[in-house]
N, C-alpha and C positions, 0 to 999 in steps of 0.2 A: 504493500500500500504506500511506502515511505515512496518506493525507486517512484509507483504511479503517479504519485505529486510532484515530484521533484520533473519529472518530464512535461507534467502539464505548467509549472511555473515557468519552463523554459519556454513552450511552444506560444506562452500569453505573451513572452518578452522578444520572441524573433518575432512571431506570426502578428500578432495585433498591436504591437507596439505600446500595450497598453501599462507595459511595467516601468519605472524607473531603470534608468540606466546611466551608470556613471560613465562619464567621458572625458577622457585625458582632453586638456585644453590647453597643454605645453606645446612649446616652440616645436615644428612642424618634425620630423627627421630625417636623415639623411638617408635616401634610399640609396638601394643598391644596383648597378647599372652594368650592364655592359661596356666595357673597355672604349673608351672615345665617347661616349655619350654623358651628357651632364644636366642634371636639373635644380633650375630656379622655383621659387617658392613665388605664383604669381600673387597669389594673396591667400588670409586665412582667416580662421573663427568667422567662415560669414553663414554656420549654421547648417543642416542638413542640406548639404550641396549633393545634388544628384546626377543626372543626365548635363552635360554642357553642348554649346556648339560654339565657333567661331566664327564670325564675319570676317568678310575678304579685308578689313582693313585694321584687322585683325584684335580687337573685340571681343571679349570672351562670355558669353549670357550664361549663365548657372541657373537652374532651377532647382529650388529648395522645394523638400517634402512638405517642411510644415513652415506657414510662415515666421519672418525674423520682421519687427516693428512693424506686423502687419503686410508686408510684400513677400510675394513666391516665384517674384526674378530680378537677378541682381546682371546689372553689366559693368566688368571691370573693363577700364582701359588703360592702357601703359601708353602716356605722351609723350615721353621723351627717350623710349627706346633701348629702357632699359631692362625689357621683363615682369618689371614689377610692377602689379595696377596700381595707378596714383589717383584715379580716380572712381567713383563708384556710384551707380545709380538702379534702387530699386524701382521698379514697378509688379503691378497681378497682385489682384487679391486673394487668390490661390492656392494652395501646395498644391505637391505632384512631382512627377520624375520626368515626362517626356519633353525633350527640347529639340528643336532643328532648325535649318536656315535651307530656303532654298527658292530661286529665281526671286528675289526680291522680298521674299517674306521672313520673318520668324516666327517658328509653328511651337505650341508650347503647349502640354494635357494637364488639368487636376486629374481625379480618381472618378471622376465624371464625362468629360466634352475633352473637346480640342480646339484652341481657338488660334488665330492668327493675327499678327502685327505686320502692318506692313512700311518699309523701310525706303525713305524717299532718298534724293540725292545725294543726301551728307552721309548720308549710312545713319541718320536717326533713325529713332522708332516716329512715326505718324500718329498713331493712335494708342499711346501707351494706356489710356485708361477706357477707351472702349473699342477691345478687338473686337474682331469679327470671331463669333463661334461657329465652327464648320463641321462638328461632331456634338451631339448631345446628350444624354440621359445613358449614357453607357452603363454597363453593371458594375456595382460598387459596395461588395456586404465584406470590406477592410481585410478579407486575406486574401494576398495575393492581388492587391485592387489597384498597384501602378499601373499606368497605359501607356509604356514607351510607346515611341513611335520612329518612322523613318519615311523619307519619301523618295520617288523613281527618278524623279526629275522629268517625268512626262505625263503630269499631271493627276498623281493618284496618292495617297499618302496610305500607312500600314501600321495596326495598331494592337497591342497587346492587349486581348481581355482573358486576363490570369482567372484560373478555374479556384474560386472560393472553397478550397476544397484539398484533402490531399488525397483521398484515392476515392471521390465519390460514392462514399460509402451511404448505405441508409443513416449512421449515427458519424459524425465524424469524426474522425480519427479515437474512435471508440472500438477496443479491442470485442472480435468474436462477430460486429457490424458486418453483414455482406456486402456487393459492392450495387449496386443501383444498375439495374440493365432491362433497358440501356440507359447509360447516362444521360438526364435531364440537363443537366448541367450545358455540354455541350452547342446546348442549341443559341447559348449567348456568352459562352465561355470556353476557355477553354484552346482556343487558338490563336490565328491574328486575320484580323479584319481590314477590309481595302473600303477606300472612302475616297470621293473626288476631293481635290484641293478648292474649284471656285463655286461650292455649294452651301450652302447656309443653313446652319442646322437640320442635320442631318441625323437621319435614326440608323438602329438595325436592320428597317425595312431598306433603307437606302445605300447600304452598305453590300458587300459581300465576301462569305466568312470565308477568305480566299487557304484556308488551311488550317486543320483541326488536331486535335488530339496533343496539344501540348499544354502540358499543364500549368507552365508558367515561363514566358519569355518575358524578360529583363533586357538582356539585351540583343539587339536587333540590329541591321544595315543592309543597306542594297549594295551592292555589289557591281558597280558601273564595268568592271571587266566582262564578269561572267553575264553582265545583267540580269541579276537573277536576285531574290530576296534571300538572306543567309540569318537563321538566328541560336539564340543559345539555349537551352532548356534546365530549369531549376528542376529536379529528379526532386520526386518522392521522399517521406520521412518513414520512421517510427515502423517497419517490419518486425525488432526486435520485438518493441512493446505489444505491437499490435497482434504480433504471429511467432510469441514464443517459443512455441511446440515445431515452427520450421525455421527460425533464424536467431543465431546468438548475437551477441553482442559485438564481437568480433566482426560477424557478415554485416552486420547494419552498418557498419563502420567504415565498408568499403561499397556499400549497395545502397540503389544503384547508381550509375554513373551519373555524371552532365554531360550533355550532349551538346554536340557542335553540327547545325543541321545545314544544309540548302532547303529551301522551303519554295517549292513551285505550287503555281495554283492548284488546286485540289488535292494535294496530299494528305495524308491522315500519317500520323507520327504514332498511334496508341495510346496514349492515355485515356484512360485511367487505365484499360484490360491490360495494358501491357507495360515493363521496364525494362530498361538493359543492364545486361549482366555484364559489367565490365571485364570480369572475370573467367565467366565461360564464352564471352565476347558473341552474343545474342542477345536479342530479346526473347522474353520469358513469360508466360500468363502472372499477372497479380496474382496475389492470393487469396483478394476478397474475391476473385474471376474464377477459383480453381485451381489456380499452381500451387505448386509447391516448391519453386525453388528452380527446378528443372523443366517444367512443360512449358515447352513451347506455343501449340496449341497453333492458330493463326496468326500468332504475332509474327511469325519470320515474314509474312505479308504486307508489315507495315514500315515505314520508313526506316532505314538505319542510318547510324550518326557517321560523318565525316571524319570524326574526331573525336575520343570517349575519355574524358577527365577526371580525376580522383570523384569519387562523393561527396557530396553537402559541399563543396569547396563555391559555392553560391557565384555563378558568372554573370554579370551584370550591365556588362558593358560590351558591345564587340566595333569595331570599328576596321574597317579595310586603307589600308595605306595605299595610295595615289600619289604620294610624294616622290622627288627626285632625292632628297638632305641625307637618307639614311641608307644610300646605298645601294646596290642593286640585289644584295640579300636579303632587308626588308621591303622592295618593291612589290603590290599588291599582294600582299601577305597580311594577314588578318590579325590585330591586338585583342585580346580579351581580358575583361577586368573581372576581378575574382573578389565577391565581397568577405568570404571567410566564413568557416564550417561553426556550427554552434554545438554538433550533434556527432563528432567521429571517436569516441571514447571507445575504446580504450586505447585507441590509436591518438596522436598530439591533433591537436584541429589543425586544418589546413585552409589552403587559399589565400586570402588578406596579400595578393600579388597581379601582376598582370604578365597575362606567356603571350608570346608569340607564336602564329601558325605560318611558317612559310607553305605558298600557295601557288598553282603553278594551271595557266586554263581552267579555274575555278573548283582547282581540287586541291588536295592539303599534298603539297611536296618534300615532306619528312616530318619527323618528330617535333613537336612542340617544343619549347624551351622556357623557361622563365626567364623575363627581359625587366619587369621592375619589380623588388622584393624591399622586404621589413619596414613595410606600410606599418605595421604591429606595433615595430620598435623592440625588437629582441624577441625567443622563442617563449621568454617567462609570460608575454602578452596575447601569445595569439586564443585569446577569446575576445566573442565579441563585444563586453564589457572593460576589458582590460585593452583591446587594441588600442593604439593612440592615431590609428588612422583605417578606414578599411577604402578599402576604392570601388567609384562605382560610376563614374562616367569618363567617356574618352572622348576626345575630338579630334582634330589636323587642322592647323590652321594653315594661313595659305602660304607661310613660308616654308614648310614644311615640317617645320616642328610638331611634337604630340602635347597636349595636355591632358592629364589626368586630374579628375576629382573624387574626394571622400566624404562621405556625410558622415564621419563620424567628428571627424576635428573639424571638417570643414574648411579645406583647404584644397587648394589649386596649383600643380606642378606645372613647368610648361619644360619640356625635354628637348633637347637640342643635340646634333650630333657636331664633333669638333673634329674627331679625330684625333685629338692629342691623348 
């Protein structure tokens, strides 16, 4: 009964945010980099920074989950060239995670809509206080309720509606609970949604749910090489607690993976019936579905990941490099931000990093690598309580530099390659 509670006080403090959480709010650290690469600290403490994008004149918009004096978007700008914003200007009355820039606008979600700013000659904002909403009434019952998003740049923008839910059970995440079949859920969650850019509140009736069966994408990007939409998938919790009798503690610990997808219209990924077994490198039936570990069942029918990452290691960021600055071993090669595991005991928790996927005609061209580390601040931190930074959005600005952000200190790196 003790272990039962101690898991439900976790799953109230990742999943609903509803617990206290202490957060280092010390001077930023020094990550760790690859050889010739170096990072500035662009600004910090500006609060639950999430998703970012940059403008071409290079402008950095942060969107905060929850608001800070009332605003849910900050724009730093560095005027004199040195990295570092010197100036700062919130606007949105908002929280949320989704942020983007494209042919003249910046597109920006609550846990509700998607609305848009549009950006006149100076590279201001035009209508800071009243965008246009171009998505509305989204579903939003607080797990799993961010709406990244990302757009084609020909005219369609794509949106995360996370499955409130971790394996759509009848009871949730209530051990001995079956699994709901077919899932309800799906029919408004659960995937990611395409939606025109110059349309004006817009429903589900006007949208289409261009890809199903993922239980929670965080992070997301179109992919202008492969042109194709590519995203990441938050895997599943709690098999131990939930399905003692087929999985120890040790197996939860590595089950199941994150996934690294290509996501083409009409795909179905599996969830809830199905996870991948990092391990036995399949996908497997759930076990409120009938598995037990092993059965395959139809799942080897449903999409499989490009790329399969430790468990819980929470990816939440992806971005593809277009840049010339880094190289021609990170050219269109794919970054991902890794918020960090709450749940890999008895194993150390992982992630709180960002790897790289070298990427070659829209497939992954060798092993992943870790390219920025000890976001945490030392191995004694990495919970998500004790980290002093977790990372959770990426951008490219148009020098070609990376920037990284973390909602947990609330700070913004901008990464630069020198070569020294």
């Amino acid at each position: 009964m003790q272990r039962i509670f101690s898991v439900f006080i976790l799953m109230c403090c990742y999943v609903l945010t509803a617990c206290a959480q202490t957060v280092n709010t010390s001077n930023p650290v020094s990550l760790k980099l690859p050889a010739g690469f170096t990072a500035t600290v662009v600004a910090d403490k500006l609060g639950r920074a999430r998703h970012i994008a940059v403008n071409s004149n290079g402008d950095v918009y942060v969107k905060l989950e929850r608001l800070k004096d009332g605003k849910g978007i900050i724009r730093l700008r560095d005027t004199n060239g040195d990295g570092v914003a010197d100036e700062q200007f919130a606007f949105g009355n908002y929280g949320g995670t989704g942020i983007a820039i494209s042919n003249g606008y910046l597109y920006a979600s609550s846990d509700n809509d998607v609305f848009r700013y549009k950006f006149n000659a100076k590279n201001e904002i035009e209508n800071a206080d009243a965008p246009e909403r171009i998505v509305k009434d989204l579903l939003n019952k607080r797990q799993h309720a961010s709406k990244s998003i990302t757009l084609d740049g020909k005219g369609f923008i794509y949106v995360n509606i996370g499955a409130p839910s971790n394996a759509c059970q009848e009871q949730d995440r209530t051990a001995g609970s079956p699994g709901q079949m077919p899932c309800p859920i799906l029919a408004t969650a659960g995937g990611i949604w395409q939606f025109k850019i110059d349309k004006l509140d817009q429903t589900y009736g006007d949208g289409v749910r261009y890809a199903t069966g993922l239980r929670n994408v965080v992070g997301l990007d179109w992919n202008t090489t492969a042109n194709e939409l590519y995203v990441t998938q938050h895997g599943r919790d709690q098999l131990n607690t939930l399905h003692p009798a087929l999985f120890n503690d040790a197996q939860n610990a590595e089950l199941p993976a994150e996934e690294f997808f290509i996501a083409k219209k009409g795909m179905d990924f599996g969830w809830p019936y199905c996870y991948y077994d990092g391990i036995q490198k399949k996908k497997v039936q759930s076990p409120e579905y009938g598995g037990d570990g092993k059965k395959e069942g139809d799942c080897g029918t449903k999409e499989q990941p490009l790329v399969a990452f430790p468990a819980h290691w929470g990816p939440n960021a992806l971005l593809f490099y277009n840049g010339d600055k880094f190289g021609t071993k990170y050219k269109n090669g794919a970054f991902i931000a890794f918020h960090g595991s709450w749940n890999r005991a008895p194993l150390k928790q992982g992630g709180f990093n960002v790897v790289f996927v070298p990427m070659k005609d829209g497939k992954p061209n060798g092993d992943y690598e870790i390219f920025a580390d000890d976001f945490a601040g030392g191995e004694e931190n990495l919970t998500p309580s004790k980290a002093k930074h977790r990372p959770c959005g990426l951008a490219m600005g148009a020098d070609g530099s990376i920037y990284i952000s973390d909602d947990q200190g609330g700070t913004v790196w901008k990464i630069v390659y020198t070569g020294k």
